[in-house]
C-alpha positions, -999 to +999 in steps of 0.1 A: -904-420-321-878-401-298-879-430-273-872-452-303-842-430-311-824-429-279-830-465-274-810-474-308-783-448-295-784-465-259-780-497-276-752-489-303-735-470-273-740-503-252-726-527-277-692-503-281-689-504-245-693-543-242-673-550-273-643-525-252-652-544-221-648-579-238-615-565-254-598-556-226-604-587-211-587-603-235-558-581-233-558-586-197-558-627-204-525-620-227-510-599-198-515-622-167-501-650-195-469-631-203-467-620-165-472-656-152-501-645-130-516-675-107-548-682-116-565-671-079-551-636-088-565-633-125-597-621-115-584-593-090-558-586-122-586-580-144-605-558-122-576-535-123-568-539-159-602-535-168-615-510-142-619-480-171-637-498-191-659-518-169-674-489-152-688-474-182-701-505-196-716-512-163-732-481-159-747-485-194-761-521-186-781-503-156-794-474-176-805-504-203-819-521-174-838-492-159-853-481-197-869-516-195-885-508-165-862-525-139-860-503-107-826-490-100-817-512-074-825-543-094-810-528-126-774-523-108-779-559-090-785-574-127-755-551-139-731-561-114-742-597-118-734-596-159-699-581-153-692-610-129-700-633-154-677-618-176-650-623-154-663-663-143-659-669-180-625-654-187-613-674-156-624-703-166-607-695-200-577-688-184-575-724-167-579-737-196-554-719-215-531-723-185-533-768-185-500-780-200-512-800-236-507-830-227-472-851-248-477-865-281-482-905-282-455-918-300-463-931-336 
């Protein structure tokens, strides 16, 4: 019963932290916009924009990790590997959101 009840708090803990995580990334998308930031710097921009709320969420997905039996090592691998996927993904986003639309045909 107690393991049940720190799992549900690790979890609704874990979701805040992702949902800040996601958020800030987001942020950090509007930023390098506004700030005209090349695309092969957004990543190393949203390291630094991000780094307060990356670590925590981080650490949380290796605690989550470990409670489902992963050993640490494996559980901070798996960690790491999830927050670099966050950042693939808002690259890619940012490409995206960075092509020029392309002119109207003429009717």
């Amino acid at each position: 019963m107690i393991g049940m009840l720190v799992t549900m708090l690790l979890a609704g803990a874990g979701a805040d932290l992702r949902h800040d995580f996601a958020d800030c990334l987001k942020q950090a998308d509007s930023r390098a916009k506004s700030e005209k930031v090349a695309v092969e710097g957004f990543v190393a921009f949203a390291k630094t924009t991000c780094a307060g709320s990356e670590a925590p969420f981080q650490s949380s997905l290796t605690s989550a990790n470990v409670s489902h039996g992963m050993s640490k090592k494996a559980a901070a691998t798996d960690a790491a590997d999830q927050i670099d996927s966050y950042y693939t993904e808002r690259l890619e986003n940012y490409k995206i959101e960075l092509q020029p639309l392309p002119p109207e045909k003429p009717k």
